[in-house]
mmCIF file of the N, C-alpha and C atoms, coordinates in Angstrom:
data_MODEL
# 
_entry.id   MODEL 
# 
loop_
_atom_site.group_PDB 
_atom_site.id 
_atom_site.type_symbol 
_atom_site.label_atom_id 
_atom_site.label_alt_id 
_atom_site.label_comp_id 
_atom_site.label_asym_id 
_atom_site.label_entity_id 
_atom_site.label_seq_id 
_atom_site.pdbx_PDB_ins_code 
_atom_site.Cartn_x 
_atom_site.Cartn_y 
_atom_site.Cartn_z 
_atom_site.occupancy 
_atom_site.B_iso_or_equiv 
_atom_site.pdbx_formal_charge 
_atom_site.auth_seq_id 
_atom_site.auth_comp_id 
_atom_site.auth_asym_id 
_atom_site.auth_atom_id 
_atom_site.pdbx_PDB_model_num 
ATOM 1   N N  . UNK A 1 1  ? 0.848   -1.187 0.000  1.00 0.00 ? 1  UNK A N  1 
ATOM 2   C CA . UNK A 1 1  ? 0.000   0.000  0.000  1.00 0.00 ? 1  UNK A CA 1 
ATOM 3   C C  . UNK A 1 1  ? 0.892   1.248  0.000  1.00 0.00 ? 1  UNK A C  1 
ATOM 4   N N  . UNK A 1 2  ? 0.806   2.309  -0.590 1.00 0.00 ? 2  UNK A N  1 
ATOM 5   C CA . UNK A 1 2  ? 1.458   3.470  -1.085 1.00 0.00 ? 2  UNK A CA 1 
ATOM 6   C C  . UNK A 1 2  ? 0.677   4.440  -0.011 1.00 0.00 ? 2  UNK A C  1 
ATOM 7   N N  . UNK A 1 3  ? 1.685   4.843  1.022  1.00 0.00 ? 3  UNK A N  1 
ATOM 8   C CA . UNK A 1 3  ? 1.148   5.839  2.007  1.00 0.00 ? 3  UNK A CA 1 
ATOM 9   C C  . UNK A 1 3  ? 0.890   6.984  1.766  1.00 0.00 ? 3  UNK A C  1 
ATOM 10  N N  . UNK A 1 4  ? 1.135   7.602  0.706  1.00 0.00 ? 4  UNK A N  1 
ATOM 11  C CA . UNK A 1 4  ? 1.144   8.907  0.382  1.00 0.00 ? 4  UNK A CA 1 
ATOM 12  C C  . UNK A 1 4  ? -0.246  9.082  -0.722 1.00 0.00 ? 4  UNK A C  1 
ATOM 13  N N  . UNK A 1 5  ? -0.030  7.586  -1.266 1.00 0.00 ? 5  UNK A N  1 
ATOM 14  C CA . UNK A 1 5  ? -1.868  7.972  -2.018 1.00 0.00 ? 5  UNK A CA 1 
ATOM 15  C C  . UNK A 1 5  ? -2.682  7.803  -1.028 1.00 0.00 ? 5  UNK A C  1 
ATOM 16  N N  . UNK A 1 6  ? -2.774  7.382  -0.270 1.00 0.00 ? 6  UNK A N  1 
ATOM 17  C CA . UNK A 1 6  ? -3.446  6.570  1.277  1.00 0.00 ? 6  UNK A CA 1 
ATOM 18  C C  . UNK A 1 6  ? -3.958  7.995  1.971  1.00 0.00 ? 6  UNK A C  1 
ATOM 19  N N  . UNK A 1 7  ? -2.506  8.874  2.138  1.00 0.00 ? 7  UNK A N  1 
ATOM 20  C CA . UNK A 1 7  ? -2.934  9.602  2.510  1.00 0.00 ? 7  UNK A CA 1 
ATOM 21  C C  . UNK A 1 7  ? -3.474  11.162 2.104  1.00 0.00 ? 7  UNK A C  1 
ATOM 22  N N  . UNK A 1 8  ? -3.107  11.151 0.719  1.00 0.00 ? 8  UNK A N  1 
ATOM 23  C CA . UNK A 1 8  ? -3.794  11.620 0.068  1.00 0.00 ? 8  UNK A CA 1 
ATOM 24  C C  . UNK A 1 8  ? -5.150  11.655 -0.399 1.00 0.00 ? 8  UNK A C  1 
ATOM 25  N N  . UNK A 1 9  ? -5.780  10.763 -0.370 1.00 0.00 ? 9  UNK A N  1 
ATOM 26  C CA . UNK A 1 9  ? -7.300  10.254 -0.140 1.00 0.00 ? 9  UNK A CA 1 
ATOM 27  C C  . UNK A 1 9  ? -8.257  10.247 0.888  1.00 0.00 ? 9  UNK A C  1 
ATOM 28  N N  . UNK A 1 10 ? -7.274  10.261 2.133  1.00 0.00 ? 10 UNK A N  1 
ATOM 29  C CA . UNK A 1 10 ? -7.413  10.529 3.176  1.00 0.00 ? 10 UNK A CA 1 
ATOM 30  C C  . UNK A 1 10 ? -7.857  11.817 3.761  1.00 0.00 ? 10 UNK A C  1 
ATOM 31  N N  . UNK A 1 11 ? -7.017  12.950 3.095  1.00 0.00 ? 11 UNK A N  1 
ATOM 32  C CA . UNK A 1 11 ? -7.293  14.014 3.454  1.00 0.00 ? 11 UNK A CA 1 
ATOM 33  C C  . UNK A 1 11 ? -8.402  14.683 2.357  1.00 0.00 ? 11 UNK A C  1 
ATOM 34  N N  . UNK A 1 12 ? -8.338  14.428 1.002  1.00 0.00 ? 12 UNK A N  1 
ATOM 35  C CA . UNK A 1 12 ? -9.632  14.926 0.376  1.00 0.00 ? 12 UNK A CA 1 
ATOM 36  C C  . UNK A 1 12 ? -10.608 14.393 0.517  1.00 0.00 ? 12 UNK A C  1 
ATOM 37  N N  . UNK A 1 13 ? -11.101 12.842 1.435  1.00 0.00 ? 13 UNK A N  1 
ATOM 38  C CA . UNK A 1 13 ? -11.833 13.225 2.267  1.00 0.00 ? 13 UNK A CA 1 
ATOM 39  C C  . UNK A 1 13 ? -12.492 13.576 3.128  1.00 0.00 ? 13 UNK A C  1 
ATOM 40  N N  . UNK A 1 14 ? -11.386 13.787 4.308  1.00 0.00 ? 14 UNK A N  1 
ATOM 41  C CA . UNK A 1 14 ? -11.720 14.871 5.174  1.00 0.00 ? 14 UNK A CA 1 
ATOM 42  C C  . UNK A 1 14 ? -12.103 15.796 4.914  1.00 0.00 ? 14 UNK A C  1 
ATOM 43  N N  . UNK A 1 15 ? -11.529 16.840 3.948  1.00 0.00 ? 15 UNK A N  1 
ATOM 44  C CA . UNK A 1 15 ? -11.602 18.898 3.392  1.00 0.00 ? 15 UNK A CA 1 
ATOM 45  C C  . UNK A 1 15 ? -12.921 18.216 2.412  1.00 0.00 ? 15 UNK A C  1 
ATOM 46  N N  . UNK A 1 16 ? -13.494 17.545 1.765  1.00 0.00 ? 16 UNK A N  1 
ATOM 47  C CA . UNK A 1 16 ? -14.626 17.502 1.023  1.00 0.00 ? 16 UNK A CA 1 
ATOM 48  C C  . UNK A 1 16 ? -16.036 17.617 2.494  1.00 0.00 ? 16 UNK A C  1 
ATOM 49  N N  . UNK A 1 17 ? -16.000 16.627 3.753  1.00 0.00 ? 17 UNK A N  1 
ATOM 50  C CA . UNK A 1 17 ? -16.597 16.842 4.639  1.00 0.00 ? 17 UNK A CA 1 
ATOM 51  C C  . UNK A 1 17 ? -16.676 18.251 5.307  1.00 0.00 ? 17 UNK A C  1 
ATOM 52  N N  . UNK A 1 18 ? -15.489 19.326 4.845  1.00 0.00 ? 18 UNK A N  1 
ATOM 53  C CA . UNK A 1 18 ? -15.192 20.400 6.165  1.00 0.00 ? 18 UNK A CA 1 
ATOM 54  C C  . UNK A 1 18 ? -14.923 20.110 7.602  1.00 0.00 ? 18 UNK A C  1 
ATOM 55  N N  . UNK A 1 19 ? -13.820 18.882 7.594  1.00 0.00 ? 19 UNK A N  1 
ATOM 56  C CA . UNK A 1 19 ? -13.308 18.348 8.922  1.00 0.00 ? 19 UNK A CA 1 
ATOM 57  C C  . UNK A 1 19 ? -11.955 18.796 9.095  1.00 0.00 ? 19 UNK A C  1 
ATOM 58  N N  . UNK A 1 20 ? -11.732 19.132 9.780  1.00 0.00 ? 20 UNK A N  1 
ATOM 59  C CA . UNK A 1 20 ? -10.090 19.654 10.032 1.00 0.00 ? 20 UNK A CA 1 
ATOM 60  C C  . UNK A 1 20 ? -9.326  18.157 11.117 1.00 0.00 ? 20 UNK A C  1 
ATOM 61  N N  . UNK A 1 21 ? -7.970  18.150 10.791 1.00 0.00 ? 21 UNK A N  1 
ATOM 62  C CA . UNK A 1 21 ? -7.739  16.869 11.468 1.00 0.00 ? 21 UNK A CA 1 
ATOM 63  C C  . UNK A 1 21 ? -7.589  16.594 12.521 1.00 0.00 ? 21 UNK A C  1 
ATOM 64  N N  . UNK A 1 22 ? -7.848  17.847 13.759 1.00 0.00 ? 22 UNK A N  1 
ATOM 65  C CA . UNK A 1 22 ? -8.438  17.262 14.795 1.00 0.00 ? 22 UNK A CA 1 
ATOM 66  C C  . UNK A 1 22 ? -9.863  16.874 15.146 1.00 0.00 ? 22 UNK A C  1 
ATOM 67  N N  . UNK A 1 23 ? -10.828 17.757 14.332 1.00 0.00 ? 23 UNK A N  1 
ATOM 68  C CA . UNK A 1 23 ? -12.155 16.713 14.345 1.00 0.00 ? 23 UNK A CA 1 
ATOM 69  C C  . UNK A 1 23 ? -11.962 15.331 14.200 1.00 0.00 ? 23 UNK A C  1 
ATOM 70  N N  . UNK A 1 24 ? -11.450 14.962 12.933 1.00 0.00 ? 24 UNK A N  1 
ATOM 71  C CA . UNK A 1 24 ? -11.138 13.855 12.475 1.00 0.00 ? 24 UNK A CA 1 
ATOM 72  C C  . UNK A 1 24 ? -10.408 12.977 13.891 1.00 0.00 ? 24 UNK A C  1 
ATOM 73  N N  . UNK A 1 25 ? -9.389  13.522 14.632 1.00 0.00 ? 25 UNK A N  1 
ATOM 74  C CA . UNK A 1 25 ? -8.742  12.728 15.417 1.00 0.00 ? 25 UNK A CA 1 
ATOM 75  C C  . UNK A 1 25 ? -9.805  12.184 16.472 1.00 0.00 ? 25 UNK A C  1 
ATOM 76  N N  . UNK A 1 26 ? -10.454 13.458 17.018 1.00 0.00 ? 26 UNK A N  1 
ATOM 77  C CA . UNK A 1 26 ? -11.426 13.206 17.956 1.00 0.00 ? 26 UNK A CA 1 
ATOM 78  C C  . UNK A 1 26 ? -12.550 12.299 17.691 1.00 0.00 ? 26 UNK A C  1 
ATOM 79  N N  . UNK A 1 27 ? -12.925 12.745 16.284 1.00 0.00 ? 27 UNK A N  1 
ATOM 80  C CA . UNK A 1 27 ? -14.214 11.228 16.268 1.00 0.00 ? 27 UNK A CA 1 
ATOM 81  C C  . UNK A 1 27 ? -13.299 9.889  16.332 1.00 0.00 ? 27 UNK A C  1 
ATOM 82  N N  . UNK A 1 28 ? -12.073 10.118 15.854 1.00 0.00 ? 28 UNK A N  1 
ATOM 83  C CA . UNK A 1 28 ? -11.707 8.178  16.107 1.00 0.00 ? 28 UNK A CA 1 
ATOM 84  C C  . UNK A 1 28 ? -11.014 7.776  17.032 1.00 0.00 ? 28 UNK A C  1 
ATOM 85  N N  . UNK A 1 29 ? -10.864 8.759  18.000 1.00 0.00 ? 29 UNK A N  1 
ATOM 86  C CA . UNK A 1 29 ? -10.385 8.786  19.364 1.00 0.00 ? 29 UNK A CA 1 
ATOM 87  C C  . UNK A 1 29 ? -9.012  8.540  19.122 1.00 0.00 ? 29 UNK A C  1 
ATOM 88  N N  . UNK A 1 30 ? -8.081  9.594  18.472 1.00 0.00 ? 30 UNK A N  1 
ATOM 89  C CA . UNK A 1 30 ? -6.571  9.794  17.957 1.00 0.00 ? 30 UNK A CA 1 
ATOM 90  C C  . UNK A 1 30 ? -6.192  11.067 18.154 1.00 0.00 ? 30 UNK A C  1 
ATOM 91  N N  . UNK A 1 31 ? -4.753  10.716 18.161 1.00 0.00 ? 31 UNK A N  1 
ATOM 92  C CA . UNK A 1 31 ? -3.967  12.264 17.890 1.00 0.00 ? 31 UNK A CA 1 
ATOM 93  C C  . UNK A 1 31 ? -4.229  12.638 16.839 1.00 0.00 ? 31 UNK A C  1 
ATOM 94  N N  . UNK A 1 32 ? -3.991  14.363 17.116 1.00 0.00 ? 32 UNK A N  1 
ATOM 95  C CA . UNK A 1 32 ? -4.195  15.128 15.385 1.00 0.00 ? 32 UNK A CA 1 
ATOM 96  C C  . UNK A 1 32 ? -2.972  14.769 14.738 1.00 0.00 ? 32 UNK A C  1 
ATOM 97  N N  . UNK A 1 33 ? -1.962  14.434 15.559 1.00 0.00 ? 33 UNK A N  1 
ATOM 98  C CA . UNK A 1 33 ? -0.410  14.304 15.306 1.00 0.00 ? 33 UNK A CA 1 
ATOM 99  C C  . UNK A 1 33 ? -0.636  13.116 14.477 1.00 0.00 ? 33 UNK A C  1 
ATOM 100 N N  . UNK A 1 34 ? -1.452  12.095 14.520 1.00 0.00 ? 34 UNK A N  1 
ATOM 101 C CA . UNK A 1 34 ? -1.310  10.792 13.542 1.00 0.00 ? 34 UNK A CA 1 
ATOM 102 C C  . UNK A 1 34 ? -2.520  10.976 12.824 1.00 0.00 ? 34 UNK A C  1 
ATOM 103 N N  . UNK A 1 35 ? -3.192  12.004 12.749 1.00 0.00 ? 35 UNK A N  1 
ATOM 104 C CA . UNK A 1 35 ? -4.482  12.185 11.311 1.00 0.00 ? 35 UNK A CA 1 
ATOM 105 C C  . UNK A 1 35 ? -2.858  13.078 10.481 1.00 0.00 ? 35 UNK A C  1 
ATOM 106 N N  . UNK A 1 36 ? -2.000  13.564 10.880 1.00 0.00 ? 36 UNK A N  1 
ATOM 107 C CA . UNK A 1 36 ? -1.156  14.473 10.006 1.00 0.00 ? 36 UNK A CA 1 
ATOM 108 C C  . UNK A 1 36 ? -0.108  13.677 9.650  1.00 0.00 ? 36 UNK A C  1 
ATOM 109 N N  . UNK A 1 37 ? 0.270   12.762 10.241 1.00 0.00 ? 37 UNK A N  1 
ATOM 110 C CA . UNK A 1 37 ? 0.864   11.631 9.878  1.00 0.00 ? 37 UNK A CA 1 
ATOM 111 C C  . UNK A 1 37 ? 0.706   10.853 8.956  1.00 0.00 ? 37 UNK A C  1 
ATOM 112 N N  . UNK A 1 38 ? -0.239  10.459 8.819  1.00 0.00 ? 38 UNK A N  1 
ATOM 113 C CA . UNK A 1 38 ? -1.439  9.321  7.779  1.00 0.00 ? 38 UNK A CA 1 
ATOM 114 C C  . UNK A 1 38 ? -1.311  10.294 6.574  1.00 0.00 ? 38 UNK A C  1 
ATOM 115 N N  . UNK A 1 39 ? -1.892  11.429 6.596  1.00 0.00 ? 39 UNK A N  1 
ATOM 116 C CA . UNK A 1 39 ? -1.968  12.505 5.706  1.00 0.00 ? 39 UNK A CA 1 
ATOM 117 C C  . UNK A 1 39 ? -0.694  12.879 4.828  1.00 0.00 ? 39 UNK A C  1 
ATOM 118 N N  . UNK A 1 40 ? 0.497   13.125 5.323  1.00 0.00 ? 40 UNK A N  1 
ATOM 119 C CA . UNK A 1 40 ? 1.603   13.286 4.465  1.00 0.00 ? 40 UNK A CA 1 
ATOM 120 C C  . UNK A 1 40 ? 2.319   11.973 4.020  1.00 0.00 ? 40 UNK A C  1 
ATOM 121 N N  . UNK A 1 41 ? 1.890   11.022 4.501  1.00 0.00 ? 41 UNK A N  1 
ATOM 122 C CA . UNK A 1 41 ? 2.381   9.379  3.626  1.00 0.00 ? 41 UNK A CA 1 
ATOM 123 C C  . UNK A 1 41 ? 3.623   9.439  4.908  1.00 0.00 ? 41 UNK A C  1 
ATOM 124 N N  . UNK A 1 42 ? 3.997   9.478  6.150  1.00 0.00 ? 42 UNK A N  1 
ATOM 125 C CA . UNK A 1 42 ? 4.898   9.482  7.148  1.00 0.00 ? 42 UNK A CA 1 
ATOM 126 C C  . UNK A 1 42 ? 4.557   7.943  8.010  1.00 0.00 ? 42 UNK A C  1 
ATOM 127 N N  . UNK A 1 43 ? 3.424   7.762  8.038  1.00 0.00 ? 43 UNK A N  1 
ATOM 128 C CA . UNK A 1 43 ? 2.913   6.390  8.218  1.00 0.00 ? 43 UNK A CA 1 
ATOM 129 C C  . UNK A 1 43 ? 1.248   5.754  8.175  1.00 0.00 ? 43 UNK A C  1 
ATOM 130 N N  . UNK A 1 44 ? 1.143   4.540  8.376  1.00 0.00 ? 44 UNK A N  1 
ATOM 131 C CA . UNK A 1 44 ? 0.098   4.025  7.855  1.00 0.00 ? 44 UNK A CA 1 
ATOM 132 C C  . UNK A 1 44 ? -0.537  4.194  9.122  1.00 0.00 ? 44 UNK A C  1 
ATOM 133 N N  . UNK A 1 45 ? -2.316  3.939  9.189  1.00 0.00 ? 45 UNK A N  1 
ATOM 134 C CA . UNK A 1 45 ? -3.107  3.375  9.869  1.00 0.00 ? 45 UNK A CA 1 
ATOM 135 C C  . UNK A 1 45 ? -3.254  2.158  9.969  1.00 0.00 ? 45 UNK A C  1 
ATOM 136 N N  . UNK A 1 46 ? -3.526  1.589  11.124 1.00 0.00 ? 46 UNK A N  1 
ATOM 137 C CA . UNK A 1 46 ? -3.712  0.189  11.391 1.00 0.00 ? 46 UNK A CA 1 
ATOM 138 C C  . UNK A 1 46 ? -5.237  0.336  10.649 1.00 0.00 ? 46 UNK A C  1 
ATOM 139 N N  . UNK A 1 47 ? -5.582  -1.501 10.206 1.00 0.00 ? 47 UNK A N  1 
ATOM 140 C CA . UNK A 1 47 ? -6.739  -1.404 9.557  1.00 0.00 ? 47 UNK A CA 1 
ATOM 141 C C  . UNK A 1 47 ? -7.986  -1.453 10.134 1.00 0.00 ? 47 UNK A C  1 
ATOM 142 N N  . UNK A 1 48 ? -7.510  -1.364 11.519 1.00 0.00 ? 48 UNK A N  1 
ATOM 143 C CA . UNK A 1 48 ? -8.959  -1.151 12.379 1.00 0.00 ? 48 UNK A CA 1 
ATOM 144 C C  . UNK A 1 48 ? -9.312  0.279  12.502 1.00 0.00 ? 48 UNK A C  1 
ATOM 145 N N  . UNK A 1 49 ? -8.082  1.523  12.279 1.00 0.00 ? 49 UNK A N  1 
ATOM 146 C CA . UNK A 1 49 ? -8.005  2.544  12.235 1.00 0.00 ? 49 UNK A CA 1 
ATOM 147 C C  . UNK A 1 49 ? -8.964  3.168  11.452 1.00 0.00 ? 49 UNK A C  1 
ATOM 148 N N  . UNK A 1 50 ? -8.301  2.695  10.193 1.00 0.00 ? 50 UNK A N  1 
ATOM 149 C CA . UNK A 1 50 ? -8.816  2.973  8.831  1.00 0.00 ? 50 UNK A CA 1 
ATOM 150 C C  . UNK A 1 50 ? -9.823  2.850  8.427  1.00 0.00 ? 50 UNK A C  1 
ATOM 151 N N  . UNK A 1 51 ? -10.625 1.661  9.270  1.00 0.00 ? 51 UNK A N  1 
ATOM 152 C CA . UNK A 1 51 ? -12.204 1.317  9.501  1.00 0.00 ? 51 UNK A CA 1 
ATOM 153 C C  . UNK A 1 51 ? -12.680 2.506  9.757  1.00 0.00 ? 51 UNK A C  1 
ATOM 154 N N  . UNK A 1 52 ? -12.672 2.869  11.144 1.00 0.00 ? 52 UNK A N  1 
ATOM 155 C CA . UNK A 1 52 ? -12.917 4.101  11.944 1.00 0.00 ? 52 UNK A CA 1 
ATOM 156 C C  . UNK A 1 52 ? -12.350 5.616  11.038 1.00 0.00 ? 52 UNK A C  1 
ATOM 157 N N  . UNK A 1 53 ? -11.751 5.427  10.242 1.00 0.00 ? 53 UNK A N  1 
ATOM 158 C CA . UNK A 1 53 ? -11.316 6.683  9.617  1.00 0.00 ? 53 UNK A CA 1 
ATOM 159 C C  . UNK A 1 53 ? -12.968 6.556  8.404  1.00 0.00 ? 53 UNK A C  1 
ATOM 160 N N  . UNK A 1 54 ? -13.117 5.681  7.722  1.00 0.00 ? 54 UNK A N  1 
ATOM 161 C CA . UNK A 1 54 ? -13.870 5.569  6.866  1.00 0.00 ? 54 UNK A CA 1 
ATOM 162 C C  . UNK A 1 54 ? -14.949 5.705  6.891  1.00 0.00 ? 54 UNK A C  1 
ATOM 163 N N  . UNK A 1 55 ? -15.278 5.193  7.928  1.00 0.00 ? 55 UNK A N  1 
ATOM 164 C CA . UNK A 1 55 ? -17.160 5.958  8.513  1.00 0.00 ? 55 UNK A CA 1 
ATOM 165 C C  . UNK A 1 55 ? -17.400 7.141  9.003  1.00 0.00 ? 55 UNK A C  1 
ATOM 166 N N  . UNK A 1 56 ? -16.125 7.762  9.564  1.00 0.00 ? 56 UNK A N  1 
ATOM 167 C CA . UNK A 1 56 ? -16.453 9.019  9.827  1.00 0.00 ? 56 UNK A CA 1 
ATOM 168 C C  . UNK A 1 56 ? -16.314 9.912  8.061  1.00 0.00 ? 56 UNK A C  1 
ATOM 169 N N  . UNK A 1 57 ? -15.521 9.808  7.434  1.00 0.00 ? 57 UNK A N  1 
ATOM 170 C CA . UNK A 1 57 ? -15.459 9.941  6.233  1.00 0.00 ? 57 UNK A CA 1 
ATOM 171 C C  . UNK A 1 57 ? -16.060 9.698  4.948  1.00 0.00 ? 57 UNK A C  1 
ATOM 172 N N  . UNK A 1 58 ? -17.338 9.005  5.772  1.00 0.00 ? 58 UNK A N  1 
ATOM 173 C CA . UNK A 1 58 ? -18.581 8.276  4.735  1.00 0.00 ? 58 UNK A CA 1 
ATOM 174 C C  . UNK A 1 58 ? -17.915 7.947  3.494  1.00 0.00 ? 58 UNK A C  1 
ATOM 175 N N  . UNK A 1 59 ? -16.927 7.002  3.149  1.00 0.00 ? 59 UNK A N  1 
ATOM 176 C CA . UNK A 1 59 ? -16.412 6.264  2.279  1.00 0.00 ? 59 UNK A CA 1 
ATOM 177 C C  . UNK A 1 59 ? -16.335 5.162  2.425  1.00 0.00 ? 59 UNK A C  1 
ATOM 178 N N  . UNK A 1 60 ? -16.568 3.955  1.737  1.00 0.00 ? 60 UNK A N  1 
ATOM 179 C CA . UNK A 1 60 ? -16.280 2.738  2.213  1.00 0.00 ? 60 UNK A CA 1 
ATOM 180 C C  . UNK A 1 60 ? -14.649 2.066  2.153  1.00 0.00 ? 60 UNK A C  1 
ATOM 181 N N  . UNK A 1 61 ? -14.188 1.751  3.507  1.00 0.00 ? 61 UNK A N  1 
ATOM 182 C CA . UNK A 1 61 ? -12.980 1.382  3.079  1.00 0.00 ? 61 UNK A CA 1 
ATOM 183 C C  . UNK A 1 61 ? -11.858 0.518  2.187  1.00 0.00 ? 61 UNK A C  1 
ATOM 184 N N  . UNK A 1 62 ? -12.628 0.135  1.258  1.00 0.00 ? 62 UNK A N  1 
ATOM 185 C CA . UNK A 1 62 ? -12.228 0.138  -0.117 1.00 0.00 ? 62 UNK A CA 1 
ATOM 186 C C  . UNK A 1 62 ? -11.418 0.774  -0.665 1.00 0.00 ? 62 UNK A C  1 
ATOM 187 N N  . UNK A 1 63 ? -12.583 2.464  -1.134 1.00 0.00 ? 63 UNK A N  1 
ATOM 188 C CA . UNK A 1 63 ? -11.786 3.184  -1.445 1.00 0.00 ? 63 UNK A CA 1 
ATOM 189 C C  . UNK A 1 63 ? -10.819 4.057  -0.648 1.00 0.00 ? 63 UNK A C  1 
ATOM 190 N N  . UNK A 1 64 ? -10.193 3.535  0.275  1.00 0.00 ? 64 UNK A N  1 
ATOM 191 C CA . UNK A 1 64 ? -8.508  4.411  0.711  1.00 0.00 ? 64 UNK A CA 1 
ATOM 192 C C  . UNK A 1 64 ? -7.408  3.156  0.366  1.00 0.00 ? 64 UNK A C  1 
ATOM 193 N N  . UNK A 1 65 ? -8.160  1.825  0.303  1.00 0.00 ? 65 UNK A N  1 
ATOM 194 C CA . UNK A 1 65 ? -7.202  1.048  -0.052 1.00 0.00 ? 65 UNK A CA 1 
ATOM 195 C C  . UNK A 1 65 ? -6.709  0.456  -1.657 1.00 0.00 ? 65 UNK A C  1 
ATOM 196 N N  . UNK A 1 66 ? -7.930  1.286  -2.762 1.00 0.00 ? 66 UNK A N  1 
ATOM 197 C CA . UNK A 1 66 ? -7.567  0.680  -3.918 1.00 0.00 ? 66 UNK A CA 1 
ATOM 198 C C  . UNK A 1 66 ? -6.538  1.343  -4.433 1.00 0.00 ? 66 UNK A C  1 
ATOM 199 N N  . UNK A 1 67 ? -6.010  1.285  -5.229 1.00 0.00 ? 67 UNK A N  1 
ATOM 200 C CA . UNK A 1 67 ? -4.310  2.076  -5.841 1.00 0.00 ? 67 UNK A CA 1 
ATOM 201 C C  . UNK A 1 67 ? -5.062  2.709  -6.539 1.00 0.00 ? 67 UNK A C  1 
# 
């Protein structure tokens, strides 16, 4: 998995919601420090994470994992 598309996908869809990444941290009960992490491709989410990233993000997690 390519962290930087990961997290690139990641963050357009957060800014498409109007979530800034500590909303984001707070609904999945995280640091903003690892929503900014995830976000610049610096490291991955665990995939239970990424679950929890995806529903708050109304995407199915699919799409953060297809290339």
């Amino acid at each position: 998995m390519d962290a930087k598309k990961l997290g690139k996908k990641i963050k357009i869809a957060r800014v498409e919601l109007d979530l800034t990444q500590t909303d984001l941290a707070e609904k999945i009960k995280a640091k903003q420090k690892s929503i900014s992490r995830y976000e610049n491709g610096i490291s991955l989410p665990t995939l239970e994470t990424l679950v929890k990233v995806s529903k708050v993000l109304k995407k199915p997690t699919s799409y953060f994992l297809d290339e």
